[in-house]
MARFIFI-417698 format. One line per field, with one value per residue (C-alpha): residue number from 1; x, y, z. Coordinates in nm, 4 decimals. Layout:
BEGIN
i: (NUM;...)
xx: (X;...)
yy: (Y;...)
zz: (Z;...)
//
This chain:
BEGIN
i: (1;2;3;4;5;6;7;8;9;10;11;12;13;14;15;16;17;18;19;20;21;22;23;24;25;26;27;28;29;30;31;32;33;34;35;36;37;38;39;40;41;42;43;44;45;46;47;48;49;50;51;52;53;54;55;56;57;58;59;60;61;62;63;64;65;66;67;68;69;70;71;72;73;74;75;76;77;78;79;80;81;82;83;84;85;86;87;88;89;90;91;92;93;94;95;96;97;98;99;100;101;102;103;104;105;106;107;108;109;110;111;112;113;114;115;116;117;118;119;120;121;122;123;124;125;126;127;128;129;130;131;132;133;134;135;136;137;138;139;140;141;142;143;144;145;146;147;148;149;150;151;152;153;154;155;156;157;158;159;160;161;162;163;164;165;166;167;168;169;170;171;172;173;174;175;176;177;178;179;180;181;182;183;184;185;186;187;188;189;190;191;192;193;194;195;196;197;198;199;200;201;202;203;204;205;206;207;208;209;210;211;212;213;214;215;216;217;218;219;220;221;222;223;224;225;226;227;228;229;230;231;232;233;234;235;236;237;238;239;240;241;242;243;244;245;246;247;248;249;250;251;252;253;254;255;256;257;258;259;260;261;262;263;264;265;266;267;268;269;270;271;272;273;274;275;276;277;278;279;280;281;282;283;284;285;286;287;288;289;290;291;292;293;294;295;296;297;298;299;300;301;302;303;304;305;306;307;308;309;310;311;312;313;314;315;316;317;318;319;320;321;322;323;324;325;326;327;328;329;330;331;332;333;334;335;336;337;338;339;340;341;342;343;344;345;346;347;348;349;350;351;352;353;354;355;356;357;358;359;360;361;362;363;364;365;366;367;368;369;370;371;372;373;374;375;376;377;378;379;380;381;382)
xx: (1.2240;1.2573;1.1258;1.1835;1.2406;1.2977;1.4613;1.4190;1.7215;1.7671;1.5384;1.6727;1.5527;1.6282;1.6898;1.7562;1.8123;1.8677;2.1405;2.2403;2.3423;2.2373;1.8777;1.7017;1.7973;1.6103;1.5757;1.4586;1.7588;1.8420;2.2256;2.2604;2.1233;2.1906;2.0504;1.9685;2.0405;1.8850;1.7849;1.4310;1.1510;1.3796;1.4808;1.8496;1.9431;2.3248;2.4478;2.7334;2.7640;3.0068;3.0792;3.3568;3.4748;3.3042;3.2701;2.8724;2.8687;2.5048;2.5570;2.8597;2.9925;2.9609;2.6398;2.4293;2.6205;2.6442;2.2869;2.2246;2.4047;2.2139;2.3696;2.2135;2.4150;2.3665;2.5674;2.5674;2.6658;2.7574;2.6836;2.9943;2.9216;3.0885;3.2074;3.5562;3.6950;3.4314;3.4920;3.4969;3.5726;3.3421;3.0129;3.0850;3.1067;2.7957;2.6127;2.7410;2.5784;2.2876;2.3189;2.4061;2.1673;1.8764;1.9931;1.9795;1.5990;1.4444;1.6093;1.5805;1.9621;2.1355;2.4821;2.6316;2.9581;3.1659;3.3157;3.6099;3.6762;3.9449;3.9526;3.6608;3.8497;4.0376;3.7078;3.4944;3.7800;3.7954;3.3904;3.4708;3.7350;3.5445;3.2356;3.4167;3.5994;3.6083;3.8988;3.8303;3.8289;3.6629;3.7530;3.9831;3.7438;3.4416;3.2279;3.2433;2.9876;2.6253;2.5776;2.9558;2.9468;2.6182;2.7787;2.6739;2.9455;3.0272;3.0443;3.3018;3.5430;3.6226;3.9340;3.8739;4.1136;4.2153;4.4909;4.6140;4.3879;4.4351;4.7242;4.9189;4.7807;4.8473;5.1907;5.3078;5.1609;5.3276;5.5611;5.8423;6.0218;5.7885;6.0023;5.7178;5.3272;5.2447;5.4222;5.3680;5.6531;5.9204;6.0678;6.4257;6.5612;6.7262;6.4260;6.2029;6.0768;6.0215;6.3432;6.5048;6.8378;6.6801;6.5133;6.2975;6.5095;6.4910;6.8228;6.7358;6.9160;6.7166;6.3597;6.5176;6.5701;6.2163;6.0072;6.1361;6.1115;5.7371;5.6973;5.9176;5.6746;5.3231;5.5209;5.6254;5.2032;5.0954;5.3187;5.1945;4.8167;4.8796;5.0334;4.8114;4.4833;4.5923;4.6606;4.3310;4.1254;4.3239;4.1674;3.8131;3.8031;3.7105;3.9043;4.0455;4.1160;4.4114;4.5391;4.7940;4.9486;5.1170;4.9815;5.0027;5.4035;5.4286;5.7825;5.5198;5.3544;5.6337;5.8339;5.6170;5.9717;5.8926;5.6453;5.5677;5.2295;5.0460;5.0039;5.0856;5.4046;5.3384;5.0137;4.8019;4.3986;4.3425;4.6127;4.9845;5.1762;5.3372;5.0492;4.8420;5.0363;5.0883;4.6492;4.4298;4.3043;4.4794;4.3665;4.4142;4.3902;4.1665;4.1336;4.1280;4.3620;4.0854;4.0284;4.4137;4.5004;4.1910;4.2443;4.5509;4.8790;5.0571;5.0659;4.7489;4.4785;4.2692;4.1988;4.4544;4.3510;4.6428;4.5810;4.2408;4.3093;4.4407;4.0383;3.9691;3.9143;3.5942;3.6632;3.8572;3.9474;4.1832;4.1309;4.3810;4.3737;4.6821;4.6792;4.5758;4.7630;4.7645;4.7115;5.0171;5.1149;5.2962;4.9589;4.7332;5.0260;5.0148;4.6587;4.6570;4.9420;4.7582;4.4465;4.4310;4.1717;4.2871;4.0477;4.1930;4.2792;4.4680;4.3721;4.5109;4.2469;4.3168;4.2182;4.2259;4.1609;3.7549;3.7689;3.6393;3.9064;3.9411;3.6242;3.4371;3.6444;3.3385;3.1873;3.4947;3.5124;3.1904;3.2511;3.5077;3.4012;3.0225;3.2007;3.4198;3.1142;2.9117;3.2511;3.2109;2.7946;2.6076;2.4094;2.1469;2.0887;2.0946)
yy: (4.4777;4.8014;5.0304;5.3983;5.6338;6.0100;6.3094;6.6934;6.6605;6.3213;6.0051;5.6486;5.3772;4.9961;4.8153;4.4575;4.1940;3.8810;3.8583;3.5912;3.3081;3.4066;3.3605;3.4640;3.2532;3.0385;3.2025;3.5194;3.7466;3.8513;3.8344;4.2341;4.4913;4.8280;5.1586;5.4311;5.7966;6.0886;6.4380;6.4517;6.5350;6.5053;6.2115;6.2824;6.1846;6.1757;5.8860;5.7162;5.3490;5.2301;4.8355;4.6969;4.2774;4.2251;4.5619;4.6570;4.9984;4.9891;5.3099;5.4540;5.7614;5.9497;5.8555;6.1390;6.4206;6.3293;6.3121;6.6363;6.7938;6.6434;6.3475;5.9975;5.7166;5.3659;5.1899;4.8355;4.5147;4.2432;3.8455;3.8386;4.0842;3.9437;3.6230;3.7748;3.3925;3.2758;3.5666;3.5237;3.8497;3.7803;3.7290;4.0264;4.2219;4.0680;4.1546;4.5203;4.5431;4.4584;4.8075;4.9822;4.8466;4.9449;5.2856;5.3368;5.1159;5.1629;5.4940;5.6812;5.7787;5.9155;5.8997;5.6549;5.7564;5.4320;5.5151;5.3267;5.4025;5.2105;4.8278;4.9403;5.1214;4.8046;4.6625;4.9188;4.9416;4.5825;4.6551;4.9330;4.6972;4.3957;4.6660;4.8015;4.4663;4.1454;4.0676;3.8234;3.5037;3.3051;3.1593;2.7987;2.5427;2.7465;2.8806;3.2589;3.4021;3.4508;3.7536;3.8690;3.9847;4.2232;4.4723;4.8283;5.0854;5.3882;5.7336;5.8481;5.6486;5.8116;5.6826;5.7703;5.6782;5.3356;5.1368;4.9188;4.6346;4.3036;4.1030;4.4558;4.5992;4.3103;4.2126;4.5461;4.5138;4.1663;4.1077;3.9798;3.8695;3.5773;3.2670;3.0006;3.0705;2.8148;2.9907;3.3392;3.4077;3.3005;3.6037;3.7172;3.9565;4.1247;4.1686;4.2710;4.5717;4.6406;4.5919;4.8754;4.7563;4.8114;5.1172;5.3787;5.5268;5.2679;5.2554;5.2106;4.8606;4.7292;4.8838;4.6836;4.3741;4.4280;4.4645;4.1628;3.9452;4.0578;3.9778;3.6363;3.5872;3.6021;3.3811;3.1384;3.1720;3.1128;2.7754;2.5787;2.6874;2.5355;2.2173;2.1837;2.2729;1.9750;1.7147;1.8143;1.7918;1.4619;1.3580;1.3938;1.8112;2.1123;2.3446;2.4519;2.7171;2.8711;3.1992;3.4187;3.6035;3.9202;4.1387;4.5308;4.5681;4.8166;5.0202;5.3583;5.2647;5.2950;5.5285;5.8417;6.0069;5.7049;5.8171;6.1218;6.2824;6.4241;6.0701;6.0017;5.7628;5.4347;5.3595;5.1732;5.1172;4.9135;5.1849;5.0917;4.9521;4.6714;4.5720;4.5474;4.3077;4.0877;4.0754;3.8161;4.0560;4.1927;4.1683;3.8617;3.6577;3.4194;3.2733;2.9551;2.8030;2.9037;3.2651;3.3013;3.2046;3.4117;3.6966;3.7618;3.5996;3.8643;3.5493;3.4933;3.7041;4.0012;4.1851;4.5047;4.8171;4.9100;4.5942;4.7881;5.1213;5.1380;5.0465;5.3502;5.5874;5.8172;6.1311;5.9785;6.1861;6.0155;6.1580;6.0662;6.1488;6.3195;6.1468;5.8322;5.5458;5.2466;5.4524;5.6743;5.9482;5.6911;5.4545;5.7250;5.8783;5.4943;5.4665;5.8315;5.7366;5.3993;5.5689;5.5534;5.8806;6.1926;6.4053;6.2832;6.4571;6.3861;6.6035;6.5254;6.6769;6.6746;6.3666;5.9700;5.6786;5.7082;6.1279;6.1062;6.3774;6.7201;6.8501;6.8762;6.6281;6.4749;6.7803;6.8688;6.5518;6.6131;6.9112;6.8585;6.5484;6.7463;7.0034;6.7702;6.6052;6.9359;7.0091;6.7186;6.6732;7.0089;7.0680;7.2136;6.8368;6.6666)
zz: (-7.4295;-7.2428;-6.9712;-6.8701;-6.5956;-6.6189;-6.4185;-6.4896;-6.7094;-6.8264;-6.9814;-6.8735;-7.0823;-6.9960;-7.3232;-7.3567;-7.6637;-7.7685;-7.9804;-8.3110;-8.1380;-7.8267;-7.6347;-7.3590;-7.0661;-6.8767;-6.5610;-6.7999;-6.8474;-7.2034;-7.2884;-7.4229;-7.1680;-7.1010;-7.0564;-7.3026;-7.1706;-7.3825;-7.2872;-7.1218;-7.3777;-7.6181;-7.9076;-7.9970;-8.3701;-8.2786;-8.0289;-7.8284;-7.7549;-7.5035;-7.4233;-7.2636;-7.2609;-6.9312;-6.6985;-6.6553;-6.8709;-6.8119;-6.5880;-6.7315;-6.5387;-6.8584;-6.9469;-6.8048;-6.8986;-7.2275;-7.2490;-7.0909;-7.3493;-7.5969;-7.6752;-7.6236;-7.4648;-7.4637;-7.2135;-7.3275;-7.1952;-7.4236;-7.3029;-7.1523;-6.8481;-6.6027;-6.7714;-6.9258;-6.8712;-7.1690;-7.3733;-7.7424;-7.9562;-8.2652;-8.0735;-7.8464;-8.1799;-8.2441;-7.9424;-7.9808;-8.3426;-8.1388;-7.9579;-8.2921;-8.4913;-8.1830;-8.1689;-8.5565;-8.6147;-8.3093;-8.1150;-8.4688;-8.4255;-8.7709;-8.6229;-8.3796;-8.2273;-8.0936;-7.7502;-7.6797;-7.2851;-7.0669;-7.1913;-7.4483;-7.6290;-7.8023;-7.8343;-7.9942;-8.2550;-8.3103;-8.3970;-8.6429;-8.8385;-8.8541;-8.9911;-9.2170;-9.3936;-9.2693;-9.0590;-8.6880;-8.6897;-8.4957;-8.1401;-8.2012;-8.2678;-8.3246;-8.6304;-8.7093;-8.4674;-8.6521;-8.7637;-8.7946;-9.1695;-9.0933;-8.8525;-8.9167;-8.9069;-8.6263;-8.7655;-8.5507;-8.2734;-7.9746;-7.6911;-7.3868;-7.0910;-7.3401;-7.3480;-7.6611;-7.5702;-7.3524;-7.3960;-7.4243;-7.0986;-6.9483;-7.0715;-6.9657;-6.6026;-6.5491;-6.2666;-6.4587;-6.1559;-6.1411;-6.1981;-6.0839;-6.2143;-5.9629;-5.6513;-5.6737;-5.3546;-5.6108;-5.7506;-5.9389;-5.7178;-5.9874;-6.2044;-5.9195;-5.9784;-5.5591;-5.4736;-5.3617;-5.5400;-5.8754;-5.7873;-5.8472;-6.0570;-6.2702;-6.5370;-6.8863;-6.9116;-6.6042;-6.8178;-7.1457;-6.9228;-6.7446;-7.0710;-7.2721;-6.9577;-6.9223;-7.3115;-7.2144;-6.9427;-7.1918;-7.4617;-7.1639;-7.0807;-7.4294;-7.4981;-7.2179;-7.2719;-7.6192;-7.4860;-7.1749;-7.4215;-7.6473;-7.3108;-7.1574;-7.4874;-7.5840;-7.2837;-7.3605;-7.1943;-7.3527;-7.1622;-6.8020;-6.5540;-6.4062;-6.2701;-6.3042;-6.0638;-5.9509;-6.2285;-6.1049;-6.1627;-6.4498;-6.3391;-6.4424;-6.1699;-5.9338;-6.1246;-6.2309;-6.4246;-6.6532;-6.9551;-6.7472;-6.6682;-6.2795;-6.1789;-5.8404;-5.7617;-5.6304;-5.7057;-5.9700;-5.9536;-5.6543;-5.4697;-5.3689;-5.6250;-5.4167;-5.2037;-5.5107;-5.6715;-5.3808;-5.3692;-5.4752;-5.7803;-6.0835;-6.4453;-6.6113;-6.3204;-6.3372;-6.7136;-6.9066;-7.1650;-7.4378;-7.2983;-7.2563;-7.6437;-7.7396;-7.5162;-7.3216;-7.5442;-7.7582;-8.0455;-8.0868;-7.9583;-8.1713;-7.8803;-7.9476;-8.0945;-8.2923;-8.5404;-8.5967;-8.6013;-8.9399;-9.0686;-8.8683;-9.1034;-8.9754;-8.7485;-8.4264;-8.1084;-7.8304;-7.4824;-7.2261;-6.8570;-6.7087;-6.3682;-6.5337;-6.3126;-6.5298;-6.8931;-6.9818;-7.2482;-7.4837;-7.4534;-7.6415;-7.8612;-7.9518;-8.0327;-8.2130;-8.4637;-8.5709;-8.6604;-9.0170;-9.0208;-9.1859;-8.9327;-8.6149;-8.2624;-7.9704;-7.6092;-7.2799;-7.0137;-6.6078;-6.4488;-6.2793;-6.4945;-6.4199;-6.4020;-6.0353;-5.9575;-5.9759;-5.9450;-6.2404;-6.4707;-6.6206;-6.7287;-6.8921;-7.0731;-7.1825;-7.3221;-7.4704;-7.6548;-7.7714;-7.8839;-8.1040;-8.2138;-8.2802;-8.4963;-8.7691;-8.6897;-8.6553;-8.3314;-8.5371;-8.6048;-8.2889)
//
């Protein structure tokens, strides 16, 4: 199912699917849409797909510039738009072969380039591995997803702005000061990371001390999901919710001499540091004992790049941001050196997180990635 609307310069088309395992709803909505971005009057043979675990990418920022350049872009949304709390890694990689699979049969694409931007960027490479050899299991207690074994490979991956996937992102935000999950005022004084007594500077023994206790904190996490999943389904449940809090205390966030780049001090996405992790909002914090296991815990979930990245073995370019608050240096170096590709790069271009600032970021992003592409896929056939 689609329909189109067109500018001067670019051709939007909506595009939506069912997917194996997954029907159209009853209200109508179909669980894979997005939007298809190509140059006006024109039908690109050489394509991007971007997805992410539950941000709309329908209207991706870099969408339209791509696609001016000659590029198409489909920014798809798996089922789980929204719904990160159900998430289950093998159908999302199913839904995503939707998108591949459309732009190669229907789009009349010879080339699809996997864009792995922010949280995508795990994601997408989790795709490529599984397309490539078998290797994700299904979520605890469920069959592989249908369709698992018939994904169709990217020709090239791209990072942009990614970090090394969920649990790691999120381990490495935790506050691990936090003594009580059920009373987030409870706090270590000498592992909190806003008390002036600790710093900014930050010592290296109090970063040691910090990092294991966040690691501490997601093993602490992951053994009462497993004990409270087994009381709750002994009881006759299938799952239940919970939350996390305080989740925007990374000391890079507060210390910018740590893993260095133009980022400012103090602040993370949602702004300061410290009031940010005192709000009601944070990633990771709302889940279940199901989506933690499968998603967020260090033990047990297959949403991380790096355990990917080594079945990675078509052209691959990681872009990092320099002013990038909550994606640093060491996070792409990290991505870069697990690539298993012997025609790799690694660029760091100026730049927040989303490339809102300076002026002109996105065009340069866009540039810099077609003229990667045009490198390894001539223009000539675009």
């Amino acid at each position: 199912m689609s329909g189109a609307t067109t500018s001067p310069t670019v051709h939007k088309e909506f595009v939506s699917s069912e997917s194996p395992g997954a029907k159209r709803a009853g209200a109508g909505g179909y669980p894979c849409q997005g939007i298809y971005y190509t140059p006006a009057g024109k039908k690109p043979r050489i394509a991007m797909i971007a997805s992410h675990y539950q941000i709309d990418f329908s209207e991706h920022y870099i969408a339209e510039f791509m696609a001016e350049r000659g590029v198409g872009f489909l920014g798809w949304n798996t089922r789980y738009r929204g719904y990160e709390e159900l998430f289950n890694l093998d159908q999302a990689l199913v839904d995503i072969g939707v998108g591949v699979r459309w732009l190669k049969e229907h789009a009349g694409v010879d080339q699809v380039i996997l864009l792995g931007n922010s949280g995508g960027g795990s994601l997408m490479a989790a795709y490529q591995a599984q397309a490539v050899e078998s290797c994700i299991r299904p979520a605890r207690d469920m069959e592989p997803a249908l369709g698992i074994d018939e994904l169709i490979p990217g020709d090239a991956y791209i990072s942009l702005a990614a970090h090394g996937g969920r649990p790691d992102v999120l381990t490495s935000w935790l506050d691990a000061a936090v003594v009580d999950e059920n009373d987030p005022t409870l706090t270590d004084p000498e592992l909190d990371l806003f008390n002036p007594e600790n710093g900014p500077p930050y010592s290296e023994e109090f970063i040691e001390r910090y990092r294991a206790a966040q690691v501490a904190r997601n093993h602490r996490i992951t053994a009462w999901a497993r004990e409270e999943l087994a009381r709750v389904t002994a009881a006759g449940y299938f799952d239940r919710h919970f939350g996390v809090p305080r989740t925007w205390a990374d000391p890079r966030m507060v210390d910018a001499t740590l893993d260095p780049s133009s980022r400012p001090a103090g602040e993370c996405y949602r702004g300061s540091t410290a009031v940010a992790n005192r709000g009601d909002r944070g990633i990771g914090a709302g889940s279940t004992l199901r989506n933690w296991l499968h998603m967020w815990s260090l033990e047990e979930s297959q949403c991380r790049a790096e355990m990917h990245m080594e079945k990675i073995t078509v052209p691959a370019f990681v872009i990092n941001p320099d002013g990038d608050t909550g994606v640093f240096p060491s996070d792409a170096d990290a991505l870069y050196n697990a690539i298993a590709s012997t025609d790799k790069q690694r660029k760091d271009l100026p730049g927040d997180h989303y490339f809102v600032e300076p002026a002109g970021a996105r065009e340069k992003v866009a540039e810099v990635m077609c003229d990667w592409i045009a490198e390894r896929f001539p223009k000539a056939q675009w």
